[in-house]
N, CA, C and O of each residue as an XYZ file, in Angstrom:
752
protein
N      85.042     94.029     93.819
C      84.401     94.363     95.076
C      85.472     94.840     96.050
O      86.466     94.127     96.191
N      85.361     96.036     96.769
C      86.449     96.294     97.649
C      85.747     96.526     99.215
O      84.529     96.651     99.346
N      86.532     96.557    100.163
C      85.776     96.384    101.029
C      86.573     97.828    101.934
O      87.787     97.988    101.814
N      85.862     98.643    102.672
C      85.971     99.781    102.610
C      86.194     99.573    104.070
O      85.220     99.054    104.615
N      87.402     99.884    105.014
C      87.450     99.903    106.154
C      86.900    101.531    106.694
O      86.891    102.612    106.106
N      86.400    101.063    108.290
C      86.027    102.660    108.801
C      86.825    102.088    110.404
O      86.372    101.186    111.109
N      88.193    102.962    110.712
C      88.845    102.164    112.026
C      89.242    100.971    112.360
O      89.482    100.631    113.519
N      89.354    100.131    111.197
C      89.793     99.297    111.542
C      91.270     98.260    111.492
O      91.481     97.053    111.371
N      92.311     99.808    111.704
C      93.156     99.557    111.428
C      93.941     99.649    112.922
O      93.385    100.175    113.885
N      95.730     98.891    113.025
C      96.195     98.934    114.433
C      96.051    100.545    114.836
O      95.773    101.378    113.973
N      96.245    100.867    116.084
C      96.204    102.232    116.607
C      97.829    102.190    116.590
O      98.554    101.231    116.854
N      98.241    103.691    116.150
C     100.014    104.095    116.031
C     100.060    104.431    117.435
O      99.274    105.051    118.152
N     101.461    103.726    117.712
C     101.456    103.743    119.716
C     101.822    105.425    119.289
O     100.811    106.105    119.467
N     102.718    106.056    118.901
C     103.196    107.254    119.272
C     103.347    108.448    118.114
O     103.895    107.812    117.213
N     103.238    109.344    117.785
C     103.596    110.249    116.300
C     105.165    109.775    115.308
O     106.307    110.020    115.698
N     104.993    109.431    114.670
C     106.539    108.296    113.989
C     107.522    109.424    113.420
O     107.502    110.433    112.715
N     108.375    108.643    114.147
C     109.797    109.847    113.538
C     109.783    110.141    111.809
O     108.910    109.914    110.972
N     110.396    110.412    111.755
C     111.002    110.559    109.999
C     111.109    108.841    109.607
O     110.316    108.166    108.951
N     112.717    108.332    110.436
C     112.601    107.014    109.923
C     112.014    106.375    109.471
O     112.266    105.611    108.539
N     110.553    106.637    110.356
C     109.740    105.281    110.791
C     108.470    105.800    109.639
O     107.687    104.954    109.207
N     108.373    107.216    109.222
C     107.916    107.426    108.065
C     108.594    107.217    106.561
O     107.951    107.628    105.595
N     109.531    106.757    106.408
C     110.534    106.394    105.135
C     109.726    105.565    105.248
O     108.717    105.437    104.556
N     110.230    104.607    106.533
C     110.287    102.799    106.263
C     108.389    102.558    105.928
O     107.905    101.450    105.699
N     107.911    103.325    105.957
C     105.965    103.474    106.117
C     106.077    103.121    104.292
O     105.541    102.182    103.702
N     106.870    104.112    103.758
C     106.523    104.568    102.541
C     107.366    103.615    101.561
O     107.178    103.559    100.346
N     108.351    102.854    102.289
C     109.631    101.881    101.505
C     108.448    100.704    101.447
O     108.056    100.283    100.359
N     108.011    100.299    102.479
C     107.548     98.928    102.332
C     106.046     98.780    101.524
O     105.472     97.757    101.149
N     105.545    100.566    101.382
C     104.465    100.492    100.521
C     105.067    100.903     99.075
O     104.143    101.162     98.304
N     105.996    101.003     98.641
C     106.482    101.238     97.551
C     107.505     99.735     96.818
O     108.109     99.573     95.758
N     107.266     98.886     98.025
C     108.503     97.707     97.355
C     110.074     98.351     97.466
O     110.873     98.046     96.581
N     110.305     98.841     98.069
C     111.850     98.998     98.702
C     112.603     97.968     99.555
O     113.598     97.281     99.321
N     111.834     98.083    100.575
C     112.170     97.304    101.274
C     112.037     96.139    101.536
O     111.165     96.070    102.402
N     112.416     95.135    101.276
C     112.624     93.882    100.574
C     113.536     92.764    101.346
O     114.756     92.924    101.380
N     113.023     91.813    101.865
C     114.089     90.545    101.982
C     115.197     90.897    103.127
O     116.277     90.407    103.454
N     114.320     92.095    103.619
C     115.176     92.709    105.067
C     116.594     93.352    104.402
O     117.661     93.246    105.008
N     116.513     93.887    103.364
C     117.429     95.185    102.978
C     117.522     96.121    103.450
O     116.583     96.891    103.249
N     118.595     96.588    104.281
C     118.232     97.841    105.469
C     119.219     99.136    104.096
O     120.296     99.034    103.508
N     118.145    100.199    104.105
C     118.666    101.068    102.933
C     120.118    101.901    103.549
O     120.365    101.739    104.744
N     121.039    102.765    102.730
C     122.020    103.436    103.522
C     121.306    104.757    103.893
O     120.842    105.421    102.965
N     121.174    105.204    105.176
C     120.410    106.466    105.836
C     121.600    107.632    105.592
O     122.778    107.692    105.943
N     120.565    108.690    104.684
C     121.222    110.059    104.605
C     120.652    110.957    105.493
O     119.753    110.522    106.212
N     121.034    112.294    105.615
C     120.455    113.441    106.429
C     119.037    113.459    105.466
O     119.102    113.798    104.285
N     117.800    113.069    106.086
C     116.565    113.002    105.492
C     115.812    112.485    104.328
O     114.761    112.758    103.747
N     117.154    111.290    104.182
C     116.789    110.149    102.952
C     117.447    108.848    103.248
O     118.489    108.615    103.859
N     116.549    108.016    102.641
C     117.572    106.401    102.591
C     117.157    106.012    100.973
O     116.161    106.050    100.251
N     118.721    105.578    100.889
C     119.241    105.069     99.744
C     118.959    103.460     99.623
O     119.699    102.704    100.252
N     118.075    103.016     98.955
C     117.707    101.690     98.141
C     118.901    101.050     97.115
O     119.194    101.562     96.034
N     119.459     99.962     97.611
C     120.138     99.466     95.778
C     119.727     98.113     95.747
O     119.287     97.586     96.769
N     119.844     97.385     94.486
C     119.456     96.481     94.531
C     120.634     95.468     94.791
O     121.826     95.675     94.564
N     120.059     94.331     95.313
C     121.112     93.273     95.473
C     121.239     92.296     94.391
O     120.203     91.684     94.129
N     122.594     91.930     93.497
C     122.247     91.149     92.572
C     124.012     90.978     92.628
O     124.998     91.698     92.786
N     123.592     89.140     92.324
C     125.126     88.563     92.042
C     125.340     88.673     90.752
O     126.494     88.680     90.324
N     124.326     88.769     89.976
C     124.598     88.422     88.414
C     125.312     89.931     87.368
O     124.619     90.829     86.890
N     126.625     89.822     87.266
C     127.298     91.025     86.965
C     126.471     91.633     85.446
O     126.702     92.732     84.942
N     125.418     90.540     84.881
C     124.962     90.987     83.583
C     123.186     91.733     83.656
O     122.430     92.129     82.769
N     123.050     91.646     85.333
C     121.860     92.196     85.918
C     121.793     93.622     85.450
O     122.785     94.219     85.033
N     120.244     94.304     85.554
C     120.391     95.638     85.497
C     120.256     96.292     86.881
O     119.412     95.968     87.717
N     120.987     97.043     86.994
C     120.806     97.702     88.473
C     120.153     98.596     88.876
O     119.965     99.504     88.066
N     119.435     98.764     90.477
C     118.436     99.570     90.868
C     118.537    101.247     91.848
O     117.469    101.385     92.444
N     118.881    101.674     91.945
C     119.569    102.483     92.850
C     117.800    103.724     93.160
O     117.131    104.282     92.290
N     117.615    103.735     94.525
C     116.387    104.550     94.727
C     116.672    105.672     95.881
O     117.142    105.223     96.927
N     116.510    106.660     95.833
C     116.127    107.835     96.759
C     114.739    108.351     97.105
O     113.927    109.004     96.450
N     114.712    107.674     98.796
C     113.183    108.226     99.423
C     113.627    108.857    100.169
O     114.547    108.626    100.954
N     112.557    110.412     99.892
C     112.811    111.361    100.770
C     111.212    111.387    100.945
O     110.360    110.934    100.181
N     110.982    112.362    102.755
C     110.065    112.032    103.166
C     109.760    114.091    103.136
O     110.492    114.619    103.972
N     109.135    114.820    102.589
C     108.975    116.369    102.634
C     108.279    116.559    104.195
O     108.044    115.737    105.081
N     108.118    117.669    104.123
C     107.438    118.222    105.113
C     105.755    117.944    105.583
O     105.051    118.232    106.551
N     105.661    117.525    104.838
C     104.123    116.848    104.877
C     104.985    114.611    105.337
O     105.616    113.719    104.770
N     104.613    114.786    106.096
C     104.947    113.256    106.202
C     104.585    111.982    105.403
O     105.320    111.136    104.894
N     103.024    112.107    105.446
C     102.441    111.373    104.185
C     102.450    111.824    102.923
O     101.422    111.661    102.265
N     103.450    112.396    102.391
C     104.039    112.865    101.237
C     105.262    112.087    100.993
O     105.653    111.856    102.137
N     105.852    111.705    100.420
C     107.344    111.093     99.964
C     107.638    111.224     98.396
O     106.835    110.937     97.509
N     108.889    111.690     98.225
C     109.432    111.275     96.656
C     110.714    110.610     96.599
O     111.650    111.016     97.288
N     110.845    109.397     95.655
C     111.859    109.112     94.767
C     112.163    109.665     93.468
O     111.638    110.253     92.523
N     113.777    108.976     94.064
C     114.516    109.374     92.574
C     115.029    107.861     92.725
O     115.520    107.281     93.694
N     114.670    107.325     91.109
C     115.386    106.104     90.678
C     115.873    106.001     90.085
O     115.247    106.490     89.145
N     117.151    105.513     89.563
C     117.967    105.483     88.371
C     118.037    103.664     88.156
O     118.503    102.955     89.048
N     117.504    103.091     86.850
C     117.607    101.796     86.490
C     118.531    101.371     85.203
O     118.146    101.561     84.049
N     119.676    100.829     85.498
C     120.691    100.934     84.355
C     120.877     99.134     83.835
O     120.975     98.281     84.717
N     120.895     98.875     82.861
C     121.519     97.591     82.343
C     123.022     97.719     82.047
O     123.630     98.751     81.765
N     123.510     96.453     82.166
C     124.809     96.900     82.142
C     125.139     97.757     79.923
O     124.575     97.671     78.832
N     125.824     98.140     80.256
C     126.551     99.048     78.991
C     125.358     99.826     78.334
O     125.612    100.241     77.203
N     124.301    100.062     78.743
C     123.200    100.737     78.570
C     122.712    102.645     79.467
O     123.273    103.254     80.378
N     122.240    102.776     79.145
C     121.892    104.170     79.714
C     120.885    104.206     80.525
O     119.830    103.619     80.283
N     121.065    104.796     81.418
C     120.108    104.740     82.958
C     118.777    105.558     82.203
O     118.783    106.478     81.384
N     117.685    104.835     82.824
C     116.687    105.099     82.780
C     116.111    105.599     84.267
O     115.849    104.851     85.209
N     115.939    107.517     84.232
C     115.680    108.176     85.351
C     114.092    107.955     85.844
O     113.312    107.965     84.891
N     113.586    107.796     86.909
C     112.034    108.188     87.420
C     111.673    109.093     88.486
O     112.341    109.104     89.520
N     110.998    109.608     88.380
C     111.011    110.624     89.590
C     109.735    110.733     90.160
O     108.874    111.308     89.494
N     109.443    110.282     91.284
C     107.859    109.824     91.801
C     107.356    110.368     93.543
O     108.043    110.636     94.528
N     106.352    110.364     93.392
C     105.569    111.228     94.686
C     104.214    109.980     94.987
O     103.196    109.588     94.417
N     104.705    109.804     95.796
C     103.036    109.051     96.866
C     102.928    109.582     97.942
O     103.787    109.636     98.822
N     101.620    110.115     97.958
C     100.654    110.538     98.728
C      99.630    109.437     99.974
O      98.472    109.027     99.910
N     100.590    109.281    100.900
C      99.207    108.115    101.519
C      98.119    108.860    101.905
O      97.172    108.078    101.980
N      97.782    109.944    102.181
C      96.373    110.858    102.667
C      95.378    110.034    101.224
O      94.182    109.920    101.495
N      95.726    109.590    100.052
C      94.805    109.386     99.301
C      93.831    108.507     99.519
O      92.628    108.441     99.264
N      94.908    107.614    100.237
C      93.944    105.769    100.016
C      92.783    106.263    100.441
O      92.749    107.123    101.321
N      91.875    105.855     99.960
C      90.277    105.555    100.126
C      89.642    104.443     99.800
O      88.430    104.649     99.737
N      89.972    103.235     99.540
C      90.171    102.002    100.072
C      90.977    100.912     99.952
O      91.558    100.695     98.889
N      91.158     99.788    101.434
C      92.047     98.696    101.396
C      90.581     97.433    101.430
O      89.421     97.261    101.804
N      91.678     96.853    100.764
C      91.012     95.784    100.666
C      91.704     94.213    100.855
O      92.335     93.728     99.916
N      91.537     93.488    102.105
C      92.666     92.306    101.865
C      92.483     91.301    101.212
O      91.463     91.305    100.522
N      93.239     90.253    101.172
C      92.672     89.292    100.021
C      93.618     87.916    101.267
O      94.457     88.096    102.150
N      93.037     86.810    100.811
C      93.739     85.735    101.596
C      94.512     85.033    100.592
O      95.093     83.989    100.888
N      94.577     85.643     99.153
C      95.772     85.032     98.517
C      96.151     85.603     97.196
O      95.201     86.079     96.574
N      97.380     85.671     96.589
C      97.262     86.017     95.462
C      96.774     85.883     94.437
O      96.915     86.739     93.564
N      96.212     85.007     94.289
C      95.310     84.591     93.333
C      93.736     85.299     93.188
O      93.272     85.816     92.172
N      93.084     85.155     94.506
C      92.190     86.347     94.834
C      92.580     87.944     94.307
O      91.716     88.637     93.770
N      93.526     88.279     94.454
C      94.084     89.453     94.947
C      94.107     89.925     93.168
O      93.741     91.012     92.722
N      94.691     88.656     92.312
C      95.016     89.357     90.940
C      93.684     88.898     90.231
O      93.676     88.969     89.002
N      92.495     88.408     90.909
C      91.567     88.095     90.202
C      90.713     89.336     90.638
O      89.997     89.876     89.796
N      90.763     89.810     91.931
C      89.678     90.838     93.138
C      88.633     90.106     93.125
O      87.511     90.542     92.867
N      88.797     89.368     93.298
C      87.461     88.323     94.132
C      87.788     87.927     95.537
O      88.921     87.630     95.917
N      86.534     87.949     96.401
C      86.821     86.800     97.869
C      87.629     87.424     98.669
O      88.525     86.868     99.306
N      87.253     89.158     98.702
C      88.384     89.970     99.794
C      87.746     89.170    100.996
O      86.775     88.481    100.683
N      88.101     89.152    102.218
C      88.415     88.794    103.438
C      88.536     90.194    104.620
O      88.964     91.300    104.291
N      88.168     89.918    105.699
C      87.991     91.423    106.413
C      89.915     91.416    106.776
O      90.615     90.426    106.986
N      90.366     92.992    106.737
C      91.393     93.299    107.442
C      92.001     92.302    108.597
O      93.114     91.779    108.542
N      91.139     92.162    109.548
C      91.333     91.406    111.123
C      91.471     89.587    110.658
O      91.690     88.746    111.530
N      91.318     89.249    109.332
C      91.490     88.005    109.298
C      92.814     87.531    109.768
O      93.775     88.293    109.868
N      92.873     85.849    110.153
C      94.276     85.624    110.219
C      94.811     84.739    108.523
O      95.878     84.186    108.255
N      93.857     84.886    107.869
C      93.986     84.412    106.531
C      94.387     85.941    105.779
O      93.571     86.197    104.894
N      95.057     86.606    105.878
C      95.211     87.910    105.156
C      96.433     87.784    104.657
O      97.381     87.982    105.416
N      96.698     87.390    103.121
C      97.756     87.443    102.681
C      98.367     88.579    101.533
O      99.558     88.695    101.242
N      97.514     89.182    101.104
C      97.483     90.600    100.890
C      96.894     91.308    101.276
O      95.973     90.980    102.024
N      97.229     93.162    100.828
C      96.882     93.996    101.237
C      96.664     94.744     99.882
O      97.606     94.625     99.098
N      95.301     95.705     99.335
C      95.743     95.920     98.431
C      95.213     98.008     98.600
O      93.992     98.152     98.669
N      95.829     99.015     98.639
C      95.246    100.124     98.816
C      95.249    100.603     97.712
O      96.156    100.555     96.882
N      93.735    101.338     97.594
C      93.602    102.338     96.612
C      93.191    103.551     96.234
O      92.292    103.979     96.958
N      93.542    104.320     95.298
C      92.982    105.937     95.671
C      93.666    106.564     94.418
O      94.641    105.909     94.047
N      93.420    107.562     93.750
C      93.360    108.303     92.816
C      94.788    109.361     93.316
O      95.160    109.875     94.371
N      95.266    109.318     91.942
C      97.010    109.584     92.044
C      97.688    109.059     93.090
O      98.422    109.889     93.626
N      97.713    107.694     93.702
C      98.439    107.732     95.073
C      99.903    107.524     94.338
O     100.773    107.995     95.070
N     100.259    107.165     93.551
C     101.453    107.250     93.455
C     102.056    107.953     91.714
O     101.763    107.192     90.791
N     102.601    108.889     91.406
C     102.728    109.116     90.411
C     104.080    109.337     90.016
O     104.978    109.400     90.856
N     104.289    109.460     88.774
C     105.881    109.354     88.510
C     106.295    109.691     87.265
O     105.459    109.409     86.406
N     107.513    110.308     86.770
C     107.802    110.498     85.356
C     108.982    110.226     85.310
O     109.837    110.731     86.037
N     109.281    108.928     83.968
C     110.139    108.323     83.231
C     111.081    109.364     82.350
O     110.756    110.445     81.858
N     111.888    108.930     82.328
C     113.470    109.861     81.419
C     114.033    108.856     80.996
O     113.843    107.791     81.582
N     115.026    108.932     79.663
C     115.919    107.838     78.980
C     117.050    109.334     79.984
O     116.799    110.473     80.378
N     118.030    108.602     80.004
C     119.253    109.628     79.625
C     120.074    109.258     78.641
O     121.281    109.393     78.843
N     119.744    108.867     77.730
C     120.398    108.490     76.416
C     120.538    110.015     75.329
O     121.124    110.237     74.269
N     120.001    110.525     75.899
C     119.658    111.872     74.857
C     119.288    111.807     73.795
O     119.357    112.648     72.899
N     118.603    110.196     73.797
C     117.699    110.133     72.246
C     116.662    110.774     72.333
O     116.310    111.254     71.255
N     115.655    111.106     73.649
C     114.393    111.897     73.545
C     114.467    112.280     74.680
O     114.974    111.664     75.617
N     113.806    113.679     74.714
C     113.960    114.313     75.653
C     112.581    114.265     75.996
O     112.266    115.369     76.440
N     111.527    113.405     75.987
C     110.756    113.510     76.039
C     110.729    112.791     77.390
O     111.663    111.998     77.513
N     109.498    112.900     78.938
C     109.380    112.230     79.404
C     107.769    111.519     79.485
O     106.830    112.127     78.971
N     107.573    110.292     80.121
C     106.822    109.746     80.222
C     105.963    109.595     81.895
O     106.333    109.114     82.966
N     104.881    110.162     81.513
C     103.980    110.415     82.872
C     103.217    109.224     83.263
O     102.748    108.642     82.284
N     102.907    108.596     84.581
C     102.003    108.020     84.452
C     101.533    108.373     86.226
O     102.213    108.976     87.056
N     100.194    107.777     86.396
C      99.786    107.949     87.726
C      99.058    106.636     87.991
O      98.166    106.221     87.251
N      99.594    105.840     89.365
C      99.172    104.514     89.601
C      97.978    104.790     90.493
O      97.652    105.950     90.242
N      97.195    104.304     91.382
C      95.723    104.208     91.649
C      95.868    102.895     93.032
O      95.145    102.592     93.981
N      96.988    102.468     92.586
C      96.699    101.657     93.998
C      98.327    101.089     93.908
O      99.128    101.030     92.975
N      98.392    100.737     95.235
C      99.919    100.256     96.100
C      99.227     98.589     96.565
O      98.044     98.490     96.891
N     100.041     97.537     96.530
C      99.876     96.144     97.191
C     101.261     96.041     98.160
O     102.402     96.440     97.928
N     100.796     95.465     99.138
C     100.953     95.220    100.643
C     101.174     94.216    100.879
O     100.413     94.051    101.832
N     101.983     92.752    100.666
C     102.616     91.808    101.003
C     102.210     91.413    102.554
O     102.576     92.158    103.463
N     101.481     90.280    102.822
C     101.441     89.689    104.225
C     101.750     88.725    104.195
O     100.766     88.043    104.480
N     102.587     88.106    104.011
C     102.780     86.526    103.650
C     103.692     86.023    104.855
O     103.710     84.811    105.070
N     104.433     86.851    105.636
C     105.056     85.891    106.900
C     104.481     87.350    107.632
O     103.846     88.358    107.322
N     105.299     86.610    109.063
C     105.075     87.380    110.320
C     106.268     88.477    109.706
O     105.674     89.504    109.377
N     107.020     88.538    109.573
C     107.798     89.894    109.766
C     106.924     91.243    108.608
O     106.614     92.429    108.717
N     106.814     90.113    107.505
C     105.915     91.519    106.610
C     104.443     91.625    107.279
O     103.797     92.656    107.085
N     104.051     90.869    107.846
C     102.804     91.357    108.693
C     103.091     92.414    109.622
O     102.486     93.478    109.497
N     103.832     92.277    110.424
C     104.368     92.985    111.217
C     104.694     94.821    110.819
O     104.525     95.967    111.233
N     105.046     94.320    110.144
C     105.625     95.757    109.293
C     104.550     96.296    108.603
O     104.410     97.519    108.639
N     103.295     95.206    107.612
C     102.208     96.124    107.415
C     101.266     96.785    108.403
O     100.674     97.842    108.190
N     101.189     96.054    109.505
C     100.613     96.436    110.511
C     101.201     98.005    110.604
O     100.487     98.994    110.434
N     102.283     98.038    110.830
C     102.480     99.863    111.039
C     102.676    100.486    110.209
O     102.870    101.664    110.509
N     102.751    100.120    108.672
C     101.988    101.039    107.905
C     100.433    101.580    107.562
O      99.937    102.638    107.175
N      99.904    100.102    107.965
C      98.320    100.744    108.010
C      98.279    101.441    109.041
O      97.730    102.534    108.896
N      98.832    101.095    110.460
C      98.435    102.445    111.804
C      99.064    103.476    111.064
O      98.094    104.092    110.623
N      99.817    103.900    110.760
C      99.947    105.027    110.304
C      99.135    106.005    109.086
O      98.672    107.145    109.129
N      99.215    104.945    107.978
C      98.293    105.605    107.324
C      96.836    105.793    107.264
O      96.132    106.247    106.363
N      96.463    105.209    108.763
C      94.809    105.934    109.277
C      95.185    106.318    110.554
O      94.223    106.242    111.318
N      96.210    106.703    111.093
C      96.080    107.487    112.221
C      96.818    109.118    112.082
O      96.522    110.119    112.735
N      97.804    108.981    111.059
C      98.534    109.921    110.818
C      97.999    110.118    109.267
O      97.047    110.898    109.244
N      98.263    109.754    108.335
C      97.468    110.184    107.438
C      96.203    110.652    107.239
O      95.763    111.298    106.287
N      95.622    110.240    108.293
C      93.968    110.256    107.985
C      93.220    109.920    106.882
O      92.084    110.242    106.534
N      94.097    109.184    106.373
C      93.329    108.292    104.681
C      92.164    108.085    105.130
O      91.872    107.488    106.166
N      91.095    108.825    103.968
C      89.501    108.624    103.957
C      89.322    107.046    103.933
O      88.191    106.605    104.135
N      90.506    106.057    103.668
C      89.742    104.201    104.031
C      89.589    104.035    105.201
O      88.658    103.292    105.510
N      90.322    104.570    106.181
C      89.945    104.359    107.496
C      88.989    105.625    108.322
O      88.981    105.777    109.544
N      88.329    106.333    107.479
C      86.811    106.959    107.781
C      87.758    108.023    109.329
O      88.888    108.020    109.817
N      86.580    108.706    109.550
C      87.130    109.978    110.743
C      86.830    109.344    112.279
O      85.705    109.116    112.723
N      88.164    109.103    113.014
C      88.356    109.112    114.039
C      87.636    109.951    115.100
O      87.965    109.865    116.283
């Protein structure tokens, strides 16, 4: 059961810089994480992962935000140590979502039962969905196959579990129904 918002998301105080469109698209993609501030390039920020464990595999991500704002692509490179990076190269579209749906817990959330309205103060996920919103193609660089691997995801989850990631989903949903105009939040 999903529950289909029409406006009922925060209003965006002002049109969002570039930044503030990365950070839209980092925190709906799982980038941004545990208050990891990425390294800012001329029209990209660089993601790595943090890890003490020298036998970890490592994460390294590039979000760039195109000319369309609610457009973004990465480039990820995921390496184990003495192993060969495994390339991805991915595009989300927030204009897609056509519906959110919150949930007051994870358990709800991985069952989709017992959504809860947006405005609850029990909202501990967020879950958006929509046809190609995020798509992506896999590479070995091992040069064992040159083959790559396509896939297209259908929905993004939205973390509300303290005030700061509330906070922060809050202005990704204003954005992606005030500036996106995602058909979940219906015509203004």
């Amino acid at each position: 059961m999903a529950l289909v918002l029409a406006g009922k998301a925060p209003a965006a105080e002002s049109v969002p810089t570039d930044a503030a469109m990365r950070e839209a698209h980092a925190v709906l993609l799982g980038l941004a994480q545990d208050g990891a501030a990425p390294v800012r390039e001329a029209g990209a920020d660089i993601y790595y992962s943090i890890v003490d464990n020298p036998d970890a595999p490592r994460l390294v991500t590039r979000l760039e935000v195109s000319g369309a704002p609610c457009r973004a692509r990465t480039t990820s490179a995921l390496q184990f140590p003495g192993k060969w990076a495994t390339l991805t190269l991915g595009l989300v579209d927030l204009g897609r979502v056509t519906t959110v749906t919150a949930y007051a817990s994870i358990d709800d959330m991985i069952a989709e039962t017992r959504p809860v309205s947006l405005a609850s103060p029990d909202v501990e996920q967020i879950v958006l969905t929509g046809e190609g919103l995020y798509c992506s193609s896999h590479m070995s660089l091992s040069g064992q196959s040159s083959a790559s691997e396509d896939t297209c995801s259908d929905r993004l989850d939205l973390p509300m579990m303290d005030e700061e990631q509330r906070a922060r989903g809050r202005r990704v949903l204003a954005i992606v129904a005030d500036v996106c105009k995602a058909p979940a939040f219906g015509k203004k």
